[in-house]
TIMI-2910 file (N, C-alpha, C, CB; in pm, 1 decimal, decimal comma, always signed):
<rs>
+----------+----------+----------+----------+----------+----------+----------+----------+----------+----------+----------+----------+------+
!      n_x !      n_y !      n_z !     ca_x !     ca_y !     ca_z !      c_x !      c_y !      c_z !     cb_x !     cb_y !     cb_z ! resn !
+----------+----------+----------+----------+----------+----------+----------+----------+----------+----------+----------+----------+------+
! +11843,8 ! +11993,8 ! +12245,3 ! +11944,1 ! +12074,4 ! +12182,1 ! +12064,1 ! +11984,2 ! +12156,6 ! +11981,5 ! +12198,3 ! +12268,9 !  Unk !
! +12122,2 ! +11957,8 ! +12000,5 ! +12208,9 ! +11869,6 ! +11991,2 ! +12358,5 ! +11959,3 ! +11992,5 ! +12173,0 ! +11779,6 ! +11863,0 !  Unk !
! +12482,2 ! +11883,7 ! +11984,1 ! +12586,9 ! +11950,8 ! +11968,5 ! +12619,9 ! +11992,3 ! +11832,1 ! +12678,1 ! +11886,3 ! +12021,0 !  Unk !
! +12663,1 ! +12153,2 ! +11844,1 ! +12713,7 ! +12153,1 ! +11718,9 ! +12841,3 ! +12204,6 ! +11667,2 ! +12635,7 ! +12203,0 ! +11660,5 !  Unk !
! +12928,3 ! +12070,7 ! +11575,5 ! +13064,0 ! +12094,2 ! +11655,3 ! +13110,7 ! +12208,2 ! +11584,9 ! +13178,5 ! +11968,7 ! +11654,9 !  Unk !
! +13060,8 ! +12323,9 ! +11472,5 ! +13057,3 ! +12405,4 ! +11420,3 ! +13110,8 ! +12557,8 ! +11568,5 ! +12909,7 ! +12382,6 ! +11339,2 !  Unk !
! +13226,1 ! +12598,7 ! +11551,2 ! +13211,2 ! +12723,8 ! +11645,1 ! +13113,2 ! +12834,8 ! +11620,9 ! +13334,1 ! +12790,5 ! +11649,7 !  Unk !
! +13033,9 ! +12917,7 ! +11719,9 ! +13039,2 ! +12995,8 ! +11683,1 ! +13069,7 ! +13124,9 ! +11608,8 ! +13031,8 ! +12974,7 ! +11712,2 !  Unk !
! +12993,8 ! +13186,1 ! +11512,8 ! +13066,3 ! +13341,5 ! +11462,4 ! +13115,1 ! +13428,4 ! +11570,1 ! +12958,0 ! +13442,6 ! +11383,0 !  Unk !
! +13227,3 ! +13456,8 ! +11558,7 ! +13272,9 ! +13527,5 ! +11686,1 ! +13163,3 ! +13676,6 ! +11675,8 ! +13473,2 ! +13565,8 ! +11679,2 !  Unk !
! +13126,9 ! +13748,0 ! +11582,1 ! +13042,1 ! +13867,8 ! +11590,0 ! +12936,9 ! +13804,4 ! +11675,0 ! +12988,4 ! +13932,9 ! +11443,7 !  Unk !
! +12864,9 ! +13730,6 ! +11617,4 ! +12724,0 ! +13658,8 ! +11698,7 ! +12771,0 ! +13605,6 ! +11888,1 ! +12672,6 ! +13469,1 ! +11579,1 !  Unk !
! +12881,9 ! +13582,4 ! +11893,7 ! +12939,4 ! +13556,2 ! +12010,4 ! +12909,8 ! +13701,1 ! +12090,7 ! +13098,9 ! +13510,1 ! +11989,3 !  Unk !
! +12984,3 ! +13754,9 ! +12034,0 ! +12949,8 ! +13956,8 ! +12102,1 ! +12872,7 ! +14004,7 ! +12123,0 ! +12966,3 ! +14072,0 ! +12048,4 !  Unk !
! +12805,4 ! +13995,8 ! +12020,8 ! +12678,3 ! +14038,2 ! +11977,3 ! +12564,3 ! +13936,8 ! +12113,7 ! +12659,7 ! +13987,1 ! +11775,6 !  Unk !
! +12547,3 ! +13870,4 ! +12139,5 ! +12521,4 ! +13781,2 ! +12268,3 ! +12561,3 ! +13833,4 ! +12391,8 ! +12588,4 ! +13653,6 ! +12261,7 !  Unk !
! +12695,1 ! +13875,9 ! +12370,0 ! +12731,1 ! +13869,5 ! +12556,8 ! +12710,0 ! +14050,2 ! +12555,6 ! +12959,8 ! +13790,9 ! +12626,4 !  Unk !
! +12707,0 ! +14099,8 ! +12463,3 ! +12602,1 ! +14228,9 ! +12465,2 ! +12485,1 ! +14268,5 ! +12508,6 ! +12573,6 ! +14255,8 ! +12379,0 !  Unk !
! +12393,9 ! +14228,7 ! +12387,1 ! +12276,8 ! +14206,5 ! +12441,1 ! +12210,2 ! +14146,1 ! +12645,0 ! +12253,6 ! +14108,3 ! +12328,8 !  Unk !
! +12297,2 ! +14011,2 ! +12621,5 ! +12301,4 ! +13982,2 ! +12732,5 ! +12336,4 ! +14063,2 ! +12858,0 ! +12358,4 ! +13902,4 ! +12719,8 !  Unk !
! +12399,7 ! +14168,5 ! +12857,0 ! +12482,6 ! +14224,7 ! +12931,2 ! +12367,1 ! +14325,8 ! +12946,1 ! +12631,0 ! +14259,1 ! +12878,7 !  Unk !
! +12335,2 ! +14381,2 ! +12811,5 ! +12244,2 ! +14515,2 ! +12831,2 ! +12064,0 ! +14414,4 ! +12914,0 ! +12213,7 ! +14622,7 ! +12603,4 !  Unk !
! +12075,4 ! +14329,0 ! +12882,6 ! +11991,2 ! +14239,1 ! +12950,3 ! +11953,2 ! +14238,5 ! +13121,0 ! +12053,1 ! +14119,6 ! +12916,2 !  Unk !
! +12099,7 ! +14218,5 ! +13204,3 ! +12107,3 ! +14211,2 ! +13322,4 ! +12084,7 ! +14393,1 ! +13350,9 ! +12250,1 ! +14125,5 ! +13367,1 !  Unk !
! +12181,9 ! +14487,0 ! +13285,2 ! +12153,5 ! +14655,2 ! +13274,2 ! +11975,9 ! +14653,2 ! +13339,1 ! +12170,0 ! +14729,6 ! +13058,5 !  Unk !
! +11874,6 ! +14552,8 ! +13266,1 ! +11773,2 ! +14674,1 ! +13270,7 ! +11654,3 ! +14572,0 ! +13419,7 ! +11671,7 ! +14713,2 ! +13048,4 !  Unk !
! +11756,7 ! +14501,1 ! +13489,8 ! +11675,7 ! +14422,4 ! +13579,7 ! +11642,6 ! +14510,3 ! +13673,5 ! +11736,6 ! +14303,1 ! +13636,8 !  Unk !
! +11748,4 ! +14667,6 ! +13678,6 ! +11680,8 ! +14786,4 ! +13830,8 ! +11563,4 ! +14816,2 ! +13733,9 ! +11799,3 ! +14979,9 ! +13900,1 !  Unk !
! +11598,5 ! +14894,0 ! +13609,0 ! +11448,0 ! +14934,3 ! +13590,9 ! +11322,6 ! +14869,2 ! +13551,7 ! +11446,5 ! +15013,6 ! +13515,3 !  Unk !
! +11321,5 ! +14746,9 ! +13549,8 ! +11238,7 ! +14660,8 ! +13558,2 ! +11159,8 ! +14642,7 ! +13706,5 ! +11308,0 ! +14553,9 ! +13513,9 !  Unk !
! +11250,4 ! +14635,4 ! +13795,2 ! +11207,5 ! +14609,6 ! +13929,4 ! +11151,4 ! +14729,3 ! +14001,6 ! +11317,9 ! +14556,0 ! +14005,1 !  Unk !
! +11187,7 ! +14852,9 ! +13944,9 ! +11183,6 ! +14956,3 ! +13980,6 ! +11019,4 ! +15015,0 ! +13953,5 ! +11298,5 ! +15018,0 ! +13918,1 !  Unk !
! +11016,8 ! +15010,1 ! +13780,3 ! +10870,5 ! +15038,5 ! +13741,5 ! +10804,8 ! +14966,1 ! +13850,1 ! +10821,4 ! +14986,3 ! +13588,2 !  Unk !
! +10779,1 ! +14808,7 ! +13848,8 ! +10677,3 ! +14743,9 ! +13893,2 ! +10694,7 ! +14797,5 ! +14058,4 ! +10686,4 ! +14575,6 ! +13854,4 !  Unk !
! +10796,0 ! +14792,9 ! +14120,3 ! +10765,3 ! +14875,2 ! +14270,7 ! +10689,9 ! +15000,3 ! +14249,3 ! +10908,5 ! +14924,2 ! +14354,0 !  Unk !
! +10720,7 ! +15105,6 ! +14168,7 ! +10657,1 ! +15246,3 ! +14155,3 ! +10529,0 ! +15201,0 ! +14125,0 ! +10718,6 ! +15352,0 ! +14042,4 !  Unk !
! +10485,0 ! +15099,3 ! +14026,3 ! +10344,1 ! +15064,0 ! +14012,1 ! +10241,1 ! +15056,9 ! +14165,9 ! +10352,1 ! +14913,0 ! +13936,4 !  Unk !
! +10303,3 ! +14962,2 ! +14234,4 ! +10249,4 ! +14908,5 ! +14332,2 ! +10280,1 ! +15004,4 ! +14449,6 ! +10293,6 ! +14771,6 ! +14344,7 !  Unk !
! +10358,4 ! +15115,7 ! +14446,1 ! +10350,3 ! +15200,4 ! +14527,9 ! +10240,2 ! +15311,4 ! +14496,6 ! +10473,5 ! +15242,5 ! +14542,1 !  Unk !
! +10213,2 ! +15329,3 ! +14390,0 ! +10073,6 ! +15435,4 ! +14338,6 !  +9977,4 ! +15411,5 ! +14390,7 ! +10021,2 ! +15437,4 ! +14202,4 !  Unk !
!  +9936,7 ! +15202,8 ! +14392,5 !  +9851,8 ! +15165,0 ! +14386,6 !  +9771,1 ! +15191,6 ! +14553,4 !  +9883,0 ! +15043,9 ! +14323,8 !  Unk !
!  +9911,4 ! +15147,5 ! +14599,1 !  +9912,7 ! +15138,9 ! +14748,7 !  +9873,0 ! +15284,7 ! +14818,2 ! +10065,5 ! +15090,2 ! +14796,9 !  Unk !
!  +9911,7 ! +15396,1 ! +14774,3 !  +9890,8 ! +15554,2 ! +14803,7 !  +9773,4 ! +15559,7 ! +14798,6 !  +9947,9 ! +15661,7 ! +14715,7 !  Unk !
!  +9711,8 ! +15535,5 ! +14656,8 !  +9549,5 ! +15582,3 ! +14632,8 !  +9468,4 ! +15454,9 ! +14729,0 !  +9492,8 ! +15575,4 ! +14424,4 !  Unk !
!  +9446,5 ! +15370,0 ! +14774,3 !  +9437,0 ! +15256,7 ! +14857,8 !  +9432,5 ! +15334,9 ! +14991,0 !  +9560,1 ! +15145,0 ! +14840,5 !  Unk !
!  +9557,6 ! +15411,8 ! +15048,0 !  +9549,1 ! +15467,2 ! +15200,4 !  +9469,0 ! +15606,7 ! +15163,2 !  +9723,6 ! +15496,3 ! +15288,2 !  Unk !
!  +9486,2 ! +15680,9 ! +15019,7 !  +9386,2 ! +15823,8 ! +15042,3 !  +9242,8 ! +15747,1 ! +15041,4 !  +9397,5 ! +15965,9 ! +14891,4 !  Unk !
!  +9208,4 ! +15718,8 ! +14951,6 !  +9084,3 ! +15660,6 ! +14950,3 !  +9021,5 ! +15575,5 ! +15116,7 !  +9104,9 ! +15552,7 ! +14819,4 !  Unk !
!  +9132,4 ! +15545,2 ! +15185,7 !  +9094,1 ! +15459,0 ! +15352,6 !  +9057,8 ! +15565,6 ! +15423,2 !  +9231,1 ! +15371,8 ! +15451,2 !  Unk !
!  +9135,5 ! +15681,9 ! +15419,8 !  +9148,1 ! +15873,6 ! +15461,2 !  +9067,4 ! +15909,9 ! +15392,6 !  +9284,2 ! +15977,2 ! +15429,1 !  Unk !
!  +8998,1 ! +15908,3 ! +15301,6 !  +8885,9 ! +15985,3 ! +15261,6 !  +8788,4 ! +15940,2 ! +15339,7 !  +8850,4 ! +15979,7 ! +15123,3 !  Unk !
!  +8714,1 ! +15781,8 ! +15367,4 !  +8653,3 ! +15718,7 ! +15400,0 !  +8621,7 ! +15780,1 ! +15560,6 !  +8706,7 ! +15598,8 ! +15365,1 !  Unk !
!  +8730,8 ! +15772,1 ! +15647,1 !  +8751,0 ! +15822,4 ! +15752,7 !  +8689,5 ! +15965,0 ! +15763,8 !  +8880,3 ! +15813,0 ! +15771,8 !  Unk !
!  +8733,6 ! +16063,1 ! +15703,9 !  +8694,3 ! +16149,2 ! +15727,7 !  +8531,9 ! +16199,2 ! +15690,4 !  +8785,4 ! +16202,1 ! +15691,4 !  Unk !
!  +8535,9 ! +16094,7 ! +15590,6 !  +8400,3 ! +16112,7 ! +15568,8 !  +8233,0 ! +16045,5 ! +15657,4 !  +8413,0 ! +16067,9 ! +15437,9 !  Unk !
!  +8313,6 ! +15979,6 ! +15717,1 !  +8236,9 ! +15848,4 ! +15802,0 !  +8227,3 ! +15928,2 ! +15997,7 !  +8387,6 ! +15647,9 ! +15787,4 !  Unk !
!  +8354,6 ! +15982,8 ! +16019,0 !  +8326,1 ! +16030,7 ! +16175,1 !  +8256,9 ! +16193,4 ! +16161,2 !  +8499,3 ! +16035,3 ! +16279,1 !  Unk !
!  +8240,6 ! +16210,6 ! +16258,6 !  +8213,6 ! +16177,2 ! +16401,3 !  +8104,3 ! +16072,0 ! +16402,3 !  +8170,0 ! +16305,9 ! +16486,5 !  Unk !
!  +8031,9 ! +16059,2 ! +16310,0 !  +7921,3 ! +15962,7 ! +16322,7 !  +7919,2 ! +15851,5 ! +16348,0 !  +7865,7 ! +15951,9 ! +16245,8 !  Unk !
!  +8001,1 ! +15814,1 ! +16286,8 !  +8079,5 ! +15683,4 ! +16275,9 !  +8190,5 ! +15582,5 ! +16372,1 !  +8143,7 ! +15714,7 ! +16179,3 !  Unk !
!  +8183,5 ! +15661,4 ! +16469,2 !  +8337,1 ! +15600,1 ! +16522,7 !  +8411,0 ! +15460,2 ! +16495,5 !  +8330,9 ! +15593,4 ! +16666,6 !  Unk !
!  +8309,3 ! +15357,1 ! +16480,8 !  +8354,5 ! +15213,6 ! +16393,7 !  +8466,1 ! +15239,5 ! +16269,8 !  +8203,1 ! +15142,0 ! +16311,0 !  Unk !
!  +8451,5 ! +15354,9 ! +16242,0 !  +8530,1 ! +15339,7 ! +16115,1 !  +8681,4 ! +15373,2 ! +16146,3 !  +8471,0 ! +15439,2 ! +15997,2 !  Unk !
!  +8717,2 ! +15394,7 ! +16269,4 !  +8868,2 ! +15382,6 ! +16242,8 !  +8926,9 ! +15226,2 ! +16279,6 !  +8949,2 ! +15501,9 ! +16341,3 !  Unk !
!  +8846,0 ! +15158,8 ! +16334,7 !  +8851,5 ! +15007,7 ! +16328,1 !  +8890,2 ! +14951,2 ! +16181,6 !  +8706,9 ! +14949,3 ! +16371,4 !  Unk !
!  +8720,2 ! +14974,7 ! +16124,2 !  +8764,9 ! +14941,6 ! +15993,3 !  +8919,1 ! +14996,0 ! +15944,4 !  +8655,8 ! +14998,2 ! +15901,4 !  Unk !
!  +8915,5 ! +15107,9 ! +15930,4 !  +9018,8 ! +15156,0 ! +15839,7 !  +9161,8 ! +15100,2 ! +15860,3 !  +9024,0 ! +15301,5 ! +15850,6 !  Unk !
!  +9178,2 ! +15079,5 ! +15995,9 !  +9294,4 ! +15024,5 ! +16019,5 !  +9325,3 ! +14893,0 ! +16002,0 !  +9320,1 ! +15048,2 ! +16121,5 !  Unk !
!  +9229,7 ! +14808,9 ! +15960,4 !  +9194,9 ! +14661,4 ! +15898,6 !  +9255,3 ! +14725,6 ! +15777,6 !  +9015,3 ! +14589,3 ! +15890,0 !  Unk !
!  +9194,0 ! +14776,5 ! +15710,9 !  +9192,1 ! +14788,5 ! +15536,6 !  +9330,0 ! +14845,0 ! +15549,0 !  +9058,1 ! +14904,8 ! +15441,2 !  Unk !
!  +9382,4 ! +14965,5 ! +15610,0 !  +9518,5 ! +15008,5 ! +15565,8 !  +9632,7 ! +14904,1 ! +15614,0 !  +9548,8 ! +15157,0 ! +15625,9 !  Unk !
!  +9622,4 ! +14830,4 ! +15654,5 !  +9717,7 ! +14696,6 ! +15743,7 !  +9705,9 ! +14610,2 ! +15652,4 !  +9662,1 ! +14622,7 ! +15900,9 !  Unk !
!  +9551,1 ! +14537,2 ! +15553,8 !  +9528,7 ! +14468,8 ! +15476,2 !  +9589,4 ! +14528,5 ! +15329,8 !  +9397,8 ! +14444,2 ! +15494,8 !  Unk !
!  +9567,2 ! +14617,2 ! +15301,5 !  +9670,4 ! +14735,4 ! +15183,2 !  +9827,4 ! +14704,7 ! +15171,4 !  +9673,3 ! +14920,2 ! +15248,9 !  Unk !
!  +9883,9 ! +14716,8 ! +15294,0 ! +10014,7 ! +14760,4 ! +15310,3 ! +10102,0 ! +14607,3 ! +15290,3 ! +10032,4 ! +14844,5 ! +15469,3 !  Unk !
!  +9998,9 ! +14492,3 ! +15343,3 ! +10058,9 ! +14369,4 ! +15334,4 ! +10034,9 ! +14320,9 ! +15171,9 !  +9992,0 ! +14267,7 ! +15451,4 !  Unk !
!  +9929,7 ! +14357,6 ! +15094,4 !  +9886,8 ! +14304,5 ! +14976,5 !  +9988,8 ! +14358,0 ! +14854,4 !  +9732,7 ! +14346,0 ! +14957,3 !  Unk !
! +10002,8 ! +14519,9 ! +14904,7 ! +10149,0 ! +14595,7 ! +14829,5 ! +10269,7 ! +14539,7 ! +14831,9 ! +10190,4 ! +14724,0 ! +14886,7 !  Unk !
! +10320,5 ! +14526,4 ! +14976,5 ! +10405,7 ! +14472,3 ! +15005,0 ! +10455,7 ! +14330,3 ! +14926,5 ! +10378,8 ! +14471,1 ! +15118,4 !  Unk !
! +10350,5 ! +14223,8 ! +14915,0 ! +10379,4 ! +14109,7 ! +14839,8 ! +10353,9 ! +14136,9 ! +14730,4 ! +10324,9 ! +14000,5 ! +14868,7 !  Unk !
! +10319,9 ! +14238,3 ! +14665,0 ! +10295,0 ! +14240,1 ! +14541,9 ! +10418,0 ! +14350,5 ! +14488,3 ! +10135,8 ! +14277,4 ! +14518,2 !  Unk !
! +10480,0 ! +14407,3 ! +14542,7 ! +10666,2 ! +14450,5 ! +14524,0 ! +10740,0 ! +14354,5 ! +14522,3 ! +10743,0 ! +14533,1 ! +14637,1 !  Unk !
! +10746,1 ! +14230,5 ! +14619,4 ! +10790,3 ! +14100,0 ! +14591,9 ! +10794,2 ! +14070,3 ! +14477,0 ! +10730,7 ! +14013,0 ! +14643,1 !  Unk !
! +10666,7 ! +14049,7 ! +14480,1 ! +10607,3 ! +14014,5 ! +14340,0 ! +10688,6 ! +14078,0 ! +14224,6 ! +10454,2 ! +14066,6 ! +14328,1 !  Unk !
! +10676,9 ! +14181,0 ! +14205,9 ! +10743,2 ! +14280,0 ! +14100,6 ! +10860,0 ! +14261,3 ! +14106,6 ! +10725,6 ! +14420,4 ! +14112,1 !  Unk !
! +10939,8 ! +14226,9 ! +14227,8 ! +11133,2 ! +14230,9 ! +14195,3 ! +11130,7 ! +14085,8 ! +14122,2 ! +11273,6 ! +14228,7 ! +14379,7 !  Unk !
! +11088,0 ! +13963,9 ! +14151,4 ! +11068,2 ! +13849,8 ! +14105,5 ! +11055,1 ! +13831,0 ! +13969,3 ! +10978,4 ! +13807,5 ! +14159,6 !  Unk !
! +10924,7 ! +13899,1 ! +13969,0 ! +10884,2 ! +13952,7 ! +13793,1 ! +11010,9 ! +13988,4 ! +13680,0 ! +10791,6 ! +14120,4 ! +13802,4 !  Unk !
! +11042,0 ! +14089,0 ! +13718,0 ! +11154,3 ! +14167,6 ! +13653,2 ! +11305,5 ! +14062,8 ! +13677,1 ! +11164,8 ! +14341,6 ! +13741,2 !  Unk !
! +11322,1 ! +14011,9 ! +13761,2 ! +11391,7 ! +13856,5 ! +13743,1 ! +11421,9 ! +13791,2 ! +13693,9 ! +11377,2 ! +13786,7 ! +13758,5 !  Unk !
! +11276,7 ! +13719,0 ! +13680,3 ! +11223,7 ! +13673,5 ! +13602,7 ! +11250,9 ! +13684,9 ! +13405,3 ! +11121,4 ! +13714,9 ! +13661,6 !  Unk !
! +11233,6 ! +13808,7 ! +13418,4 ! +11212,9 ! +13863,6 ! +13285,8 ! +11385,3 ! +13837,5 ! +13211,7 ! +11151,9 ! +14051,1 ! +13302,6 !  Unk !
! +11431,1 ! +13893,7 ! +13301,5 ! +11590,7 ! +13928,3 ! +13339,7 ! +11665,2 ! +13814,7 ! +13257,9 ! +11632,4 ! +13916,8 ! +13526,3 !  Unk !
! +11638,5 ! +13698,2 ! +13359,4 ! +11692,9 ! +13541,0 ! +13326,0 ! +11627,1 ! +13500,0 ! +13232,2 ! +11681,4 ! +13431,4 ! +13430,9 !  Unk !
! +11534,0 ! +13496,7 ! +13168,0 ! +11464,0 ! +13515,1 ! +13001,3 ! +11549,2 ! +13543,6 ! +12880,9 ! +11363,3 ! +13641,9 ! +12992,5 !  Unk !
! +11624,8 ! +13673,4 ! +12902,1 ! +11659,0 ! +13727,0 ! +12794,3 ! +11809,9 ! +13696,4 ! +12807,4 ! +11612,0 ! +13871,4 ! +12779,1 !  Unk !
! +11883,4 ! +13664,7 ! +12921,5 ! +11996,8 ! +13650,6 ! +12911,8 ! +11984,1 ! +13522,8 ! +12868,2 ! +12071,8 ! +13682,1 ! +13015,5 !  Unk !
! +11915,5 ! +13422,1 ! +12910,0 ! +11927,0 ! +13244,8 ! +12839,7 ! +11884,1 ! +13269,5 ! +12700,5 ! +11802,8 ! +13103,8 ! +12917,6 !  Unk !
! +11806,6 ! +13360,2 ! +12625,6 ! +11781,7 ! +13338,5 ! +12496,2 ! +11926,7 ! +13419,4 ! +12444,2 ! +11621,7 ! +13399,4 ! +12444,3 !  Unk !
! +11998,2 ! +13487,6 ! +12515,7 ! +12109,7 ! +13526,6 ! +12441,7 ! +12225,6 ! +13410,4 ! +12436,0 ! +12161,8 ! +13657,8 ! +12504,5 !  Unk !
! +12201,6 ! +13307,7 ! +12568,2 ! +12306,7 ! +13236,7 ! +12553,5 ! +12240,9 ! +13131,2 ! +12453,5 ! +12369,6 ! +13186,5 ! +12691,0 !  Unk !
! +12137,0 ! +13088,9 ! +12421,7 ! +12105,2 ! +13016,4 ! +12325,5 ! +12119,0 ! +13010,5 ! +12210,6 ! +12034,4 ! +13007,4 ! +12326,1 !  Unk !
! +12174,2 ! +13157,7 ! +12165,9 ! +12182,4 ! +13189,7 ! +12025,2 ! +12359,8 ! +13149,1 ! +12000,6 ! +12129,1 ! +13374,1 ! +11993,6 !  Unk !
! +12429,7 ! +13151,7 ! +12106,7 ! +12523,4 ! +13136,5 ! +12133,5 ! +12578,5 ! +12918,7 ! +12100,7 ! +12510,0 ! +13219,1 ! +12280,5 !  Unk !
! +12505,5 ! +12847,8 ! +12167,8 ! +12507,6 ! +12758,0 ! +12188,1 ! +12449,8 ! +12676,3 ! +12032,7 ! +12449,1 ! +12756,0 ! +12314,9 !  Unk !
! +12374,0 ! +12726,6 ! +11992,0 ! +12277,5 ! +12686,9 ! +11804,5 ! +12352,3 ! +12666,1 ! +11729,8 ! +12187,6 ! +12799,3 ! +11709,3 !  Unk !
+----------+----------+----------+----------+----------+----------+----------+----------+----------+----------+----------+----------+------+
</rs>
């Protein structure tokens, strides 16, 4: 990116720290969807461990072993994968605000 000793249009200046602005605005609901994602995922994950269960004893008694593997293995895989999602949306976040300051800087 070379210098250009040309100022910016002050509209295009605004018009930037706008956008930009409405940019950082949408980093909760960004982070937010992808948590609600991975919280659905995670629900149907423990009914489906509870279905299993109930469907498996008295016969079964092994299966609350299992289940408590799988719902412990669930809860940690969700868990990093909400990480995951605030990161994401971050991610996304610092994307759109640098392409606003870029238009700025051209």
């Amino acid at each position: 990116m070379g210098f250009n000793p040309q100022p910016p249009d002050p509209k295009a200046i605004v018009d930037s720290i706008g956008k930009g602005a409405s940019e950082l605005l949408t980093f909760i609901p960004r982070a937010a969807k992808n948590i609600a994602e991975n919280r659905t995922v995670a629900a149907a994950d423990l009914k489906d461990i509870g279905r299993s269960v109930q469907d498996r004893l008295p016969d079964n008694p092994g299966v609350l072993l299992d289940a408590t593997i799988k719902a412990v293995g669930s809860i940690v895989k969700r868990g990093i994968g909400m990480v995951e999602g605030i990161v994401g949306a971050a991610d996304e976040t610092a994307k759109g605000v640098k392409t606003q300051i870029d238009k700025i800087l051209k």
